[in-house]
N, CA, C and O atoms as CSV, one atom per row, in Angstrom:
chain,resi,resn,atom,element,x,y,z
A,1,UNK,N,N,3.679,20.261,37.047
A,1,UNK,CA,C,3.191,20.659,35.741
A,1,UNK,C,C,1.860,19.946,35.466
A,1,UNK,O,O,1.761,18.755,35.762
A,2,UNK,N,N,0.926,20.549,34.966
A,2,UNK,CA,C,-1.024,20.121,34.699
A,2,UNK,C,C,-0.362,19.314,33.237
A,2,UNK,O,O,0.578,19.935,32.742
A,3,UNK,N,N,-0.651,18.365,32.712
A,3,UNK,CA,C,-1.138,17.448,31.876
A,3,UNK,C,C,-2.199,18.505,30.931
A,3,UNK,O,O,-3.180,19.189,31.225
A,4,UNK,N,N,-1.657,18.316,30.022
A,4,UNK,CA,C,-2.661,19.276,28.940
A,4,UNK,C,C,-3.745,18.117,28.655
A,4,UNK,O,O,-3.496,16.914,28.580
A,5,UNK,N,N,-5.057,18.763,28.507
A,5,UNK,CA,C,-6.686,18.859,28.354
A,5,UNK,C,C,-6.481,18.717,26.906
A,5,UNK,O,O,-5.540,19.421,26.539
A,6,UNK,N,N,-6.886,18.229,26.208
A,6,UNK,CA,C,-7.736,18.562,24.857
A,6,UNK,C,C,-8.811,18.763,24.417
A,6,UNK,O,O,-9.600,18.136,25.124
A,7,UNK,N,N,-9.316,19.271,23.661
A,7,UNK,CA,C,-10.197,19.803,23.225
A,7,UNK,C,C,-11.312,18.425,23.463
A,7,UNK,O,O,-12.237,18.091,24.203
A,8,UNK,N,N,-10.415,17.845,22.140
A,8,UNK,CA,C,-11.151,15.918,22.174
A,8,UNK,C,C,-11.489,15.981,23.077
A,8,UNK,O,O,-12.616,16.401,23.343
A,9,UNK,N,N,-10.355,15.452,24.213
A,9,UNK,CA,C,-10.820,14.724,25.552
A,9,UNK,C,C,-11.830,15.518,26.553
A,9,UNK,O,O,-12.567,14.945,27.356
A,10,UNK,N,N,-11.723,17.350,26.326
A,10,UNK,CA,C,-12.829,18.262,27.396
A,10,UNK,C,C,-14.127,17.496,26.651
A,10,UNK,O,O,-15.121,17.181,27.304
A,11,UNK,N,N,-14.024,17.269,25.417
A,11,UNK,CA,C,-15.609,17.199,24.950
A,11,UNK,C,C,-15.989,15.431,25.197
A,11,UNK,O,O,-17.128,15.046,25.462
A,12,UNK,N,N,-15.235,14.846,25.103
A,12,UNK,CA,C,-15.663,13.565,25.683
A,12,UNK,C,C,-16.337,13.496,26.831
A,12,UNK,O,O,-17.453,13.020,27.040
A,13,UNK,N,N,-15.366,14.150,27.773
A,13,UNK,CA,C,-15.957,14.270,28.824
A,13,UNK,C,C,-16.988,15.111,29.262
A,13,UNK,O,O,-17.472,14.949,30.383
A,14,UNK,N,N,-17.423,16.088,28.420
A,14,UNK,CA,C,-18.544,16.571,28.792
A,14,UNK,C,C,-19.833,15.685,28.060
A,14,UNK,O,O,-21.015,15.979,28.234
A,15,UNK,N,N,-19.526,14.946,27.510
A,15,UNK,CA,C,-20.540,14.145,26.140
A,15,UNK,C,C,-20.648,13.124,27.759
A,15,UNK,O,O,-21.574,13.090,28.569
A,16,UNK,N,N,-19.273,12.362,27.776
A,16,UNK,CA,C,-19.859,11.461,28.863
A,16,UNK,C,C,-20.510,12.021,30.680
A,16,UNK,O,O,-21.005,11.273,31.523
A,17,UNK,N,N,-20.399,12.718,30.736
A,17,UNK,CA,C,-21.389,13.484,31.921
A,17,UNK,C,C,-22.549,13.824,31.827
A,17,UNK,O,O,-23.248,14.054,32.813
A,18,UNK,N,N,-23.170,13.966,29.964
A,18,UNK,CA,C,-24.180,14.499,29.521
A,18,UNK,C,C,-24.724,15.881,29.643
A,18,UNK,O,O,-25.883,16.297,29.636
A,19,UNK,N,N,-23.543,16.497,29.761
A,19,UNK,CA,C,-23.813,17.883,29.871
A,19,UNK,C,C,-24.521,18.541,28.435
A,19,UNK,O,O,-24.024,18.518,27.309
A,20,UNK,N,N,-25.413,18.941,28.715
A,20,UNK,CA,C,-25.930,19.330,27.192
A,20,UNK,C,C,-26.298,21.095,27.663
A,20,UNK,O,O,-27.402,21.464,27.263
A,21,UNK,N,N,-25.560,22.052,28.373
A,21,UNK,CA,C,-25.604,23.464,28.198
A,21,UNK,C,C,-23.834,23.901,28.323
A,21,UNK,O,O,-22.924,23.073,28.270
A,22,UNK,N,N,-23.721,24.870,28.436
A,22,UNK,CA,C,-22.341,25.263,27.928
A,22,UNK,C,C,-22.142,25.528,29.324
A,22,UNK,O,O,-22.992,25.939,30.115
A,23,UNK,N,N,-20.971,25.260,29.547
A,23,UNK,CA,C,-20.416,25.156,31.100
A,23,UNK,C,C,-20.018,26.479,31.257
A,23,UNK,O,O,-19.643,27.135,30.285
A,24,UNK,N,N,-20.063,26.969,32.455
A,24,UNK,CA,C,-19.530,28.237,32.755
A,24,UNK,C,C,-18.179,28.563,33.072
A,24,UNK,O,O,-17.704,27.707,33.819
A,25,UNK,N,N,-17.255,29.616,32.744
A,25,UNK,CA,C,-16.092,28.994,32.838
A,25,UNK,C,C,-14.878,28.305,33.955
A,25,UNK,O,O,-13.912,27.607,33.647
A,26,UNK,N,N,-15.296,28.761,35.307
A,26,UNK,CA,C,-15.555,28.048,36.990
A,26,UNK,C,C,-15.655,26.207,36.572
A,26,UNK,O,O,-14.766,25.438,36.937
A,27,UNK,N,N,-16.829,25.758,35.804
A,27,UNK,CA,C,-17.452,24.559,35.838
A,27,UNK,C,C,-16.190,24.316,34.625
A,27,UNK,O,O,-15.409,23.403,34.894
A,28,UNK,N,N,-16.010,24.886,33.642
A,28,UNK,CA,C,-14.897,24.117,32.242
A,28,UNK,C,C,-13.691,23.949,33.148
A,28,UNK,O,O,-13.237,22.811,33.264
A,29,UNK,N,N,-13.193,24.821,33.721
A,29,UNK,CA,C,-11.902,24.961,34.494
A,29,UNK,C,C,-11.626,23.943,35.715
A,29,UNK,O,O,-10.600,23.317,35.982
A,30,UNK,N,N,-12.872,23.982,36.367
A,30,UNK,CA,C,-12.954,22.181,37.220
A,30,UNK,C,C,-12.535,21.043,36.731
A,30,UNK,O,O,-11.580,20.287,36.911
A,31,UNK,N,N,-13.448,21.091,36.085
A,31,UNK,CA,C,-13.713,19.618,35.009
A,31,UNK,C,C,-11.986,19.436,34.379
A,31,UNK,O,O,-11.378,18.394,34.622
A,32,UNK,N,N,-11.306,20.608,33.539
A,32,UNK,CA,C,-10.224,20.325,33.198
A,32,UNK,C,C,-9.503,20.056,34.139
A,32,UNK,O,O,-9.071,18.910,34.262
A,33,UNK,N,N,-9.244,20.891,34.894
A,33,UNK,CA,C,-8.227,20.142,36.317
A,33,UNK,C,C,-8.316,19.035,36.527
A,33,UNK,O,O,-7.338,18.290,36.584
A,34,UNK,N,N,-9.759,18.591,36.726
A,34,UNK,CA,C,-9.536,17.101,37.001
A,34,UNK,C,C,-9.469,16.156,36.245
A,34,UNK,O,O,-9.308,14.962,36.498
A,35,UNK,N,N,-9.598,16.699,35.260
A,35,UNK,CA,C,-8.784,15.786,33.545
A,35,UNK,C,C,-7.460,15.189,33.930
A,35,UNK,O,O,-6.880,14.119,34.114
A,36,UNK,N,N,-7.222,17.342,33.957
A,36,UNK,CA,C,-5.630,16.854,34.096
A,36,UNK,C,C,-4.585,15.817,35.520
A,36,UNK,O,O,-3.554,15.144,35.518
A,37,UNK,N,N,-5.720,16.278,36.656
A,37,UNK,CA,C,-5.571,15.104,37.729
A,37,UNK,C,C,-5.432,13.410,37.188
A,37,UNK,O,O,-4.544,12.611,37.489
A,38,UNK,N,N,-6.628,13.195,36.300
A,38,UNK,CA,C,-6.665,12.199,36.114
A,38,UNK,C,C,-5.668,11.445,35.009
A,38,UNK,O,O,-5.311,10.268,35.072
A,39,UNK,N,N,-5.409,12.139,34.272
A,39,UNK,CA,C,-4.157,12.036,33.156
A,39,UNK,C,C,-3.094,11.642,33.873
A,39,UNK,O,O,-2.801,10.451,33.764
A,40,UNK,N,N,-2.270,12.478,34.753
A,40,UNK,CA,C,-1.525,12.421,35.976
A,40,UNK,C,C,-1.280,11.300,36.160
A,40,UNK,O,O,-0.238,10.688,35.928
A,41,UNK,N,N,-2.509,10.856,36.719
A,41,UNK,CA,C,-2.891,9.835,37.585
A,41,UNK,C,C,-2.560,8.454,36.687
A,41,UNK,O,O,-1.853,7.505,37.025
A,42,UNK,N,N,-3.171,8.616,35.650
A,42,UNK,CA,C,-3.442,7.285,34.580
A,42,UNK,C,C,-2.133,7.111,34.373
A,42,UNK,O,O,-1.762,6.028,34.825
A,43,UNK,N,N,-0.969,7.969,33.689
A,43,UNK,CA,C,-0.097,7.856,33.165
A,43,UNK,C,C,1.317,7.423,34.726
A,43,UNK,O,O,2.288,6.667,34.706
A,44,UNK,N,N,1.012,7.918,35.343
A,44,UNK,CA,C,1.571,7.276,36.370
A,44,UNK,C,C,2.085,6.022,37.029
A,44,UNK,O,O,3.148,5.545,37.424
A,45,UNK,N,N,0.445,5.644,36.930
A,45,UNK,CA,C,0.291,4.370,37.541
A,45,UNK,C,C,0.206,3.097,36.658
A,45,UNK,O,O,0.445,1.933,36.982
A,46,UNK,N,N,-0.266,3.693,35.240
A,46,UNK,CA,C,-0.861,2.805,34.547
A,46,UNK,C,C,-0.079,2.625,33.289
A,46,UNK,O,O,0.653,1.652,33.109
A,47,UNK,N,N,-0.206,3.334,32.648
A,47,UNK,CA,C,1.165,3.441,31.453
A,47,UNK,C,C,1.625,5.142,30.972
A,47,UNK,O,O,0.767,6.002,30.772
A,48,UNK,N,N,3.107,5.399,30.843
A,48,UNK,CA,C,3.095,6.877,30.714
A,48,UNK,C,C,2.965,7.162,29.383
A,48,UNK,O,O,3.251,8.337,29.152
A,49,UNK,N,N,2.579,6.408,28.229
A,49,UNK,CA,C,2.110,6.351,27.181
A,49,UNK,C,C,1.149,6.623,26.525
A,49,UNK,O,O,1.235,6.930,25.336
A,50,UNK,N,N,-0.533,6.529,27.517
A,50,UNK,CA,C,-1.728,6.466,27.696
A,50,UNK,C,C,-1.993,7.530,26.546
A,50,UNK,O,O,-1.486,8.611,26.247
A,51,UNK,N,N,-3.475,6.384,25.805
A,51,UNK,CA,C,-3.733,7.472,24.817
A,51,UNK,C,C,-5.451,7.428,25.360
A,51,UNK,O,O,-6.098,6.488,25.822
A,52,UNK,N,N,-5.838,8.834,25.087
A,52,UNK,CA,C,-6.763,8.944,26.176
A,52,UNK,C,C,-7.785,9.455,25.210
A,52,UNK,O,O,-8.581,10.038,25.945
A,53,UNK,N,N,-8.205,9.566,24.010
A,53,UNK,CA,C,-8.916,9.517,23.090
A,53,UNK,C,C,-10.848,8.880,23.169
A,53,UNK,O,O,-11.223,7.710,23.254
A,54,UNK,N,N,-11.116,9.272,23.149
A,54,UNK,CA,C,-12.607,8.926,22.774
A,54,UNK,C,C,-12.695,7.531,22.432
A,54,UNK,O,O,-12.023,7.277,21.432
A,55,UNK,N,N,-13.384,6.395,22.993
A,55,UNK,CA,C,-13.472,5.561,22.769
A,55,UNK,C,C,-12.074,4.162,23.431
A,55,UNK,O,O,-12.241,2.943,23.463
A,56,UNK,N,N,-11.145,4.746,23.748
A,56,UNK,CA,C,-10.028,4.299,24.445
A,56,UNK,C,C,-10.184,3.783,25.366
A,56,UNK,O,O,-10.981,4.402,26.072
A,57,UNK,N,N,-9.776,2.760,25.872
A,57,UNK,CA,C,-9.625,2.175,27.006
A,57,UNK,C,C,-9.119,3.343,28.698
A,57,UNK,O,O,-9.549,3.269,29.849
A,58,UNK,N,N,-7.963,4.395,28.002
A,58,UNK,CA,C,-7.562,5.186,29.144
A,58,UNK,C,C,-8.164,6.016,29.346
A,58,UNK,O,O,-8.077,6.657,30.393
A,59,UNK,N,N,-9.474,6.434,27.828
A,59,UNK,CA,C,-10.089,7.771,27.638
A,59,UNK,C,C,-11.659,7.290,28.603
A,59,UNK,O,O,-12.506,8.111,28.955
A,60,UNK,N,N,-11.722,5.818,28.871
A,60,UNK,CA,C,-12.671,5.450,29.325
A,60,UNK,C,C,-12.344,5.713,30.892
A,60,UNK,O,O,-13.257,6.102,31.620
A,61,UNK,N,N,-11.230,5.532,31.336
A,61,UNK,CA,C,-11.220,4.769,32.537
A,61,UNK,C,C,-10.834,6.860,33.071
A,61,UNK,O,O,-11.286,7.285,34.134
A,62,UNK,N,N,-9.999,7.796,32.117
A,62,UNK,CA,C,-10.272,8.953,32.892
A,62,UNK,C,C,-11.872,9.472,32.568
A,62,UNK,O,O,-12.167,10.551,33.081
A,63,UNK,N,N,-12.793,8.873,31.859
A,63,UNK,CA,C,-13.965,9.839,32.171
A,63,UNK,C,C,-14.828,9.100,33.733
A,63,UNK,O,O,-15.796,9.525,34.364
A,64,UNK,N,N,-14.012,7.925,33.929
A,64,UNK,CA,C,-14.567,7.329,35.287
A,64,UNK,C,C,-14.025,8.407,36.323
A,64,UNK,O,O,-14.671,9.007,37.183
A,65,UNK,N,N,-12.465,8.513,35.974
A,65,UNK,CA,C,-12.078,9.370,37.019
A,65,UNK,C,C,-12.429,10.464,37.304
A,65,UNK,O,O,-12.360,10.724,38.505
A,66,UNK,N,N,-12.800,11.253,36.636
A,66,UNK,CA,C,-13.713,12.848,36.440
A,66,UNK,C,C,-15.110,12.732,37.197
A,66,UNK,O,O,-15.590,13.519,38.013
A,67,UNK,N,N,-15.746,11.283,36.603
A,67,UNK,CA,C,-17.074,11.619,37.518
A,67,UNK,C,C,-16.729,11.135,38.967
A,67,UNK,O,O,-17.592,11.294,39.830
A,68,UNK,N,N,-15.627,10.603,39.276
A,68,UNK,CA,C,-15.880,10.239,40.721
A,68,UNK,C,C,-15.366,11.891,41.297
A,68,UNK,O,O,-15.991,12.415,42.218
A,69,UNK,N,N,-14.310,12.523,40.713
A,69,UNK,CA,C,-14.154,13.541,41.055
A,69,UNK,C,C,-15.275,14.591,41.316
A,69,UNK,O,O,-15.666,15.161,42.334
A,70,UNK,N,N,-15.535,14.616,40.386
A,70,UNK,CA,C,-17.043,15.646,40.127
A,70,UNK,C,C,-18.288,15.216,41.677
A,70,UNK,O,O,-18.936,16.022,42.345
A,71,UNK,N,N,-18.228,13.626,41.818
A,71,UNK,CA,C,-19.117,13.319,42.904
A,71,UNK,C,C,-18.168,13.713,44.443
A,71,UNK,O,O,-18.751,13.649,45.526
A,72,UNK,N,N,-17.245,13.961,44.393
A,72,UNK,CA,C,-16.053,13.942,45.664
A,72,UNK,C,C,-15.483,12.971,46.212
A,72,UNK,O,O,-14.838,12.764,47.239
A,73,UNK,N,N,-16.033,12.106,44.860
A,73,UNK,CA,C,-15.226,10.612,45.552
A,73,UNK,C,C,-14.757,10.215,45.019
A,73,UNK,O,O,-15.193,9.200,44.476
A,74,UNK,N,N,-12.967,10.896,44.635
A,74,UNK,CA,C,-12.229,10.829,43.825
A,74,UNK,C,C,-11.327,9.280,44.320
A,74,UNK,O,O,-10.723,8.532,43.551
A,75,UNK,N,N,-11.465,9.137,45.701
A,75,UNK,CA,C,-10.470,8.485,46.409
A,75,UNK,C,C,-11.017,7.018,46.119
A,75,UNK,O,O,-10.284,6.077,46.423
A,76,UNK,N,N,-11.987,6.821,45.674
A,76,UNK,CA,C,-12.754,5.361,45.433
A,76,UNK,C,C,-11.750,5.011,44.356
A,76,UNK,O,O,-10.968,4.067,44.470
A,77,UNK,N,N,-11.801,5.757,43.381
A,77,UNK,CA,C,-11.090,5.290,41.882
A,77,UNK,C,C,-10.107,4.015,42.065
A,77,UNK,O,O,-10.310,2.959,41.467
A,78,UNK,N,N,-8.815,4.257,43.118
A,78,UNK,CA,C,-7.690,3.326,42.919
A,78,UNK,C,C,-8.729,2.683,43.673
A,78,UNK,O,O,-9.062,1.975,42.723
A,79,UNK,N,N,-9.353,2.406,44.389
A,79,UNK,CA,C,-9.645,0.911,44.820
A,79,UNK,C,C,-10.346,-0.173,44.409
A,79,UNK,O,O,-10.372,-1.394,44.565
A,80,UNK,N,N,-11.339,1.369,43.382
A,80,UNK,CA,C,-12.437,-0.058,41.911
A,80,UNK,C,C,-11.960,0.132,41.126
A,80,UNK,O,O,-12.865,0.514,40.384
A,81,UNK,N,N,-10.871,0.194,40.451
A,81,UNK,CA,C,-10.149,0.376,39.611
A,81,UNK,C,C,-8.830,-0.227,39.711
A,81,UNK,O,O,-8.005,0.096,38.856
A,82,UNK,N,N,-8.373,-1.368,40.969
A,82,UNK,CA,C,-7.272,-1.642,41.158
A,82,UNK,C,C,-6.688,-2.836,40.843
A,82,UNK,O,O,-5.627,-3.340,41.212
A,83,UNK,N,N,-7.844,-3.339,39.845
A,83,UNK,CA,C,-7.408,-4.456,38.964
A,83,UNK,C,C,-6.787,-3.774,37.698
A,83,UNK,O,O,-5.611,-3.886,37.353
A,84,UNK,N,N,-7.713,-3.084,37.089
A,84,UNK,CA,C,-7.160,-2.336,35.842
A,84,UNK,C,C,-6.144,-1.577,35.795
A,84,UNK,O,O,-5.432,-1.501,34.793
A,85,UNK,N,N,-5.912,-0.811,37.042
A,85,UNK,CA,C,-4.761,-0.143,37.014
A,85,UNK,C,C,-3.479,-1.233,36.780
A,85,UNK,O,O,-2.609,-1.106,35.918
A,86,UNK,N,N,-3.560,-2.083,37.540
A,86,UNK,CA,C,-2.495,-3.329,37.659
A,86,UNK,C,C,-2.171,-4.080,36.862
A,86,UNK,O,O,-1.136,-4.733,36.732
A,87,UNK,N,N,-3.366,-3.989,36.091
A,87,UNK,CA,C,-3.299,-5.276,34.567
A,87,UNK,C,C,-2.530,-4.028,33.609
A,87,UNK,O,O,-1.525,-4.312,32.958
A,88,UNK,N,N,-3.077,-2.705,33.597
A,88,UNK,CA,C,-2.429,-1.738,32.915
A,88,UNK,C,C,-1.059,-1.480,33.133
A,88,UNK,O,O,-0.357,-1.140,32.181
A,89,UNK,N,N,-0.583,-1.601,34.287
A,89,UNK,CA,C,0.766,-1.161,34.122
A,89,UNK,C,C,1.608,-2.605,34.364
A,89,UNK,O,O,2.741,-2.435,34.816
A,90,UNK,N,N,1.306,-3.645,34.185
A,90,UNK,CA,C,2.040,-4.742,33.788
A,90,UNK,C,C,2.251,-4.627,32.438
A,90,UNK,O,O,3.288,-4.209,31.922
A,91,UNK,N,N,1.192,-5.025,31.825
A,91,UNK,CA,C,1.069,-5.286,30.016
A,91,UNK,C,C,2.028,-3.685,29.368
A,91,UNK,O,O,2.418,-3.537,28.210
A,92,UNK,N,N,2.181,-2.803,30.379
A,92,UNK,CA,C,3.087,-1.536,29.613
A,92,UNK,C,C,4.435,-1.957,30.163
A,92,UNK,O,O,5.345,-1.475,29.487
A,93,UNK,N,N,4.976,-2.923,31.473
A,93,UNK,CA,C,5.858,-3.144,31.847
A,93,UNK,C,C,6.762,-4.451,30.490
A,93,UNK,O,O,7.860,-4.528,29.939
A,94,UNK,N,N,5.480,-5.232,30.500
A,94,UNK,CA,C,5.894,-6.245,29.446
A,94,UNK,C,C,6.216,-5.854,28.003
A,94,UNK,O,O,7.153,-6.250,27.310
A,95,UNK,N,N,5.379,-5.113,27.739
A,95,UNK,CA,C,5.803,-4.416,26.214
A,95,UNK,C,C,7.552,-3.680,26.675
A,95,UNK,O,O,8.564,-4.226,26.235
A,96,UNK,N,N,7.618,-2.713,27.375
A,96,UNK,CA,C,9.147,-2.470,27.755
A,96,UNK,C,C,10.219,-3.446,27.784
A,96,UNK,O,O,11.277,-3.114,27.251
A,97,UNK,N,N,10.134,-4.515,28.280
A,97,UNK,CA,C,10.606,-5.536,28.198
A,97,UNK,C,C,11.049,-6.308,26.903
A,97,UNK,O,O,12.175,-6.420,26.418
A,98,UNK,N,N,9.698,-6.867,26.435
A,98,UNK,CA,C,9.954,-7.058,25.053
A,98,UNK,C,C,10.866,-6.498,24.064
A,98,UNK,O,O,11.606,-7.165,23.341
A,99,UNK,N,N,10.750,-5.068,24.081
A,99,UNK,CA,C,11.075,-4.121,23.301
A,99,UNK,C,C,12.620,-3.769,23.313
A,99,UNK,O,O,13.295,-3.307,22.393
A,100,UNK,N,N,13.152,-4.250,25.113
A,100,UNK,CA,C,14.462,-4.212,25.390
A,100,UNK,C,C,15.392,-5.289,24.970
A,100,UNK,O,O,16.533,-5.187,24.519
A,101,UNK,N,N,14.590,-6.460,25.237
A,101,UNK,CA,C,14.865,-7.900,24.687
A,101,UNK,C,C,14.498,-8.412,23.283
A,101,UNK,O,O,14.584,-9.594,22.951
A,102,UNK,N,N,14.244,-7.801,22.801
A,102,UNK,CA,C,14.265,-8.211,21.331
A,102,UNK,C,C,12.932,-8.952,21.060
A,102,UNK,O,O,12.898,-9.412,19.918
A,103,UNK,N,N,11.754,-9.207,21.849
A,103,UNK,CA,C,10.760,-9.969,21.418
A,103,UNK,C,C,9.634,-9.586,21.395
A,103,UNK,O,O,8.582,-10.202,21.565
A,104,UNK,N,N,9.891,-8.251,21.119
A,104,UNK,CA,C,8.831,-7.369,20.448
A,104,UNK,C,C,8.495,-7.294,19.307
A,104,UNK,O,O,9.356,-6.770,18.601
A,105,UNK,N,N,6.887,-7.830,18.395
A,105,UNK,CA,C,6.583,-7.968,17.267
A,105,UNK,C,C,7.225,-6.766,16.497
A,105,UNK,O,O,7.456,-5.621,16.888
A,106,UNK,N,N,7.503,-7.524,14.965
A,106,UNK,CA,C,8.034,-6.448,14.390
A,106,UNK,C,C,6.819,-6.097,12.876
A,106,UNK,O,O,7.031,-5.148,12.122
């Protein structure tokens, strides 16, 4: 199942690519796929929570993933990215934790 695109997040990501003409619909339909690749991806590895919003930490790290996609070098991502991924899905492991154990702020 594709990870739904939003509107938000298509236009972030076209804001952060700097696309300034209207994509054709071949080029919108790319770009979303690999949104939704990257959503996938984020929520996977990193937290399945991920809010991927404009200005976000996850909304940052998928418009990284899009342009490496877009360049064909999608496969770089986990490896410069393999601190963050790791710090990300600890700190979502620890909040679970917390949350199970009772020492989650209230």
């Amino acid at each position: 199942m594709m990870e739904p695109v939003t509107e938000e997040i298509y236009q972030m990501l076209i804001d952060n690519m700097h696309i300034t003409y209207v994509p054709d619909e071949s080029t919108e339909r790319r770009i979303k796929n690999e949104a939704s690749s990257g959503i996938a991806y984020i929520r996977k590895y990193c937290d399945p929570e991920a809010d991927f919003g404009p200005g976000s930490r996850f909304g940052q790290m998928l418009c990284d993933y899009v342009l490496r996609a877009e360049a064909g070098a999608r496969e770089t991502f986990a490896v410069d990215f393999a601190g963050e991924i790791t710090a990300a899905h600890l700190e979502h492991e620890v909040e679970q934790y917390a949350g199970v154990t009772g020492y989650a702020e209230t």
